[in-house]
C-alpha positions, 0 to 999 in steps of 0.5 A: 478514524485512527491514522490507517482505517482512512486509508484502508477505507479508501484505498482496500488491500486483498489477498489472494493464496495461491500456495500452500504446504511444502514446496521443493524446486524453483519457481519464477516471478518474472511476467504479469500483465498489470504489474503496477498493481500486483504484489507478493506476499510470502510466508516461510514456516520452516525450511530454506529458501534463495530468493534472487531479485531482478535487481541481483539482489539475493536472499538467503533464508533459513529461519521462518520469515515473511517475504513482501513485495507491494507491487510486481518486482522479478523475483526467483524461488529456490526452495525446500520449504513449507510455504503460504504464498498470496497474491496482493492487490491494493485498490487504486493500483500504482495510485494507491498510496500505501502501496506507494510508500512502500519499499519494493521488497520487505523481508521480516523474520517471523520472530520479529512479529510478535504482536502477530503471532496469534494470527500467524498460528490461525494462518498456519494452522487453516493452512494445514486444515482441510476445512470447508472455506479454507481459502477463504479464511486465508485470504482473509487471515493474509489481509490481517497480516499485511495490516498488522505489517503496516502497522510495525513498519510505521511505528518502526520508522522503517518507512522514511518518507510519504505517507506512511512516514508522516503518520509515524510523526504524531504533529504530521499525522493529525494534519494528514489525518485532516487532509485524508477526512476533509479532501475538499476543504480549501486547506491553507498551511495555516489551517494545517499547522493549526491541526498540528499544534505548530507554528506555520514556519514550523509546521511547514519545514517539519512536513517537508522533512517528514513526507518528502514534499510541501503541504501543498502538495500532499494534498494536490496528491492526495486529491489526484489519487482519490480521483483515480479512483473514482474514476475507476469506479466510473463515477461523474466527473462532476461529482469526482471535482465535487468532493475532490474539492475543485471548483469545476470539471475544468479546474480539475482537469487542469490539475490533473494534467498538470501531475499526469501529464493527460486528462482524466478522460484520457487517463482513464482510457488508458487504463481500460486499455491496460486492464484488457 
């Protein structure tokens, strides 16, 4: 698998549009009550736009561009502009780790997406259709987007450390990659930095460099972030420690805790309790 397909594969991003067409006033972001795993992603086709942050933070846009918040971050509109506006969640929820990686607001004019302007002008056009399944196609026309968006950020160098940033290094991305195909293998940085085609010395300073963190501890992350999300699909504890490669219920227990502070079980709960 390419470096992005195994972490689609295990960790999906859907879109939701929830506006399209012309739109003139304000509107606010600033209440959702699962804000950890809802995002924005906004596309300006024509118009201006004032986008005020939370943070104080403001944009001013003129030219067509894409607006993107990974997860939930208080934002206004101030707006005579044609839109396309959707809702995005990414599976795993603050555990995802493409969602992780990200910044908390990317705004990229449209001219500088030319490996997407194909799919930009479906996305446009489906928009101003009145097609049977219209939505659909646009939800479906987002989710490409925000891959190829992804896609852009990488290759740029625009995402500086975690995941996204390891795989932008062609030695670190094969290790990653190895990590994100085999969560159960019992890795050592030998083995890892055998992947790379580096020596252990190497491989392990330029992996810290590059994702902010030790080998060692990716792939304690990495496993962690697959049990969320098995666990949110209910499946057996045993089989969860099975293919996360722990040994036992009990090892794998402890090294939850040990980097969320509560048992799965309890985890879990909470998070139940949160979705309610």
């Amino acid at each position: 698998m390419d470096r992005l397909e195994v972490l689609f594969q295990h960790f999906s991003a859907k879109a939701h549009t929830f506006r399209t067409g012309f739109v003139c006033g304000n509107f606010d972001v600033n209440d959702t009550t699962n804000p950890e795993q809802v995002g924005q992603l906004h596309l300006v086709r024509e118009g201006n736009v004032k986008v005020i942050h939370g943070n104080g933070t403001v944009y001013n846009i003129s030219e067509p561009s894409l607006i993107f918040y990974p997860r939930y971050f208080s934002h206004r509109f101030e707006m005579d502009a044609q839109m396309v506006c959707a809702q995005v969640t990414f599976e795993g929820k603050q555990a995802n780790p493409i969602c992780a990686a990200l910044p908390d607001v990317m705004h990229i004019p449209l001219s500088q997406l030319k490996h997407s302007e194909a799919v930009l002008n479906l996305l446009f056009a489906e928009a101003e259709s009145s097609n049977d399944g219209k939505q659909v196609v646009i939800n479906g026309l987002m989710e490409v987007l925000l891959v190829q968006v992804i896609r852009q950020l990488i290759s740029s160098g625009e995402v500086k450390l975690g995941t996204l940033s390891g795989l932008n290094n062609d030695k670190i991305k094969r290790a990653i990659s190895a990590i994100h195909d085999a969560p159960s293998k019992e890795w050592t940085v030998e083995l890892l930095a055998g992947e790379a085609g580096v020596s252990r010395s190497v491989f392990a300073d330029l992996f810290r460099q590059t994702t902010g963190m030790t080998p060692a501890k990716y792939l304690q992350n990495w496993r962690i972030t697959l049990v969320k999300k098995w666990l949110l699909a209910d499946q057996p504890l045993k089989l969860i420690a099975e293919d996360a490669g722990y040994k036992s219920e009990s090892s794998l227990s402890r090294a939850f805790k040990a980097q969320c502070g509560m048992s799965p079980k309890q985890w879990l709960a909470a998070e139940k309790y949160r979705d309610q």
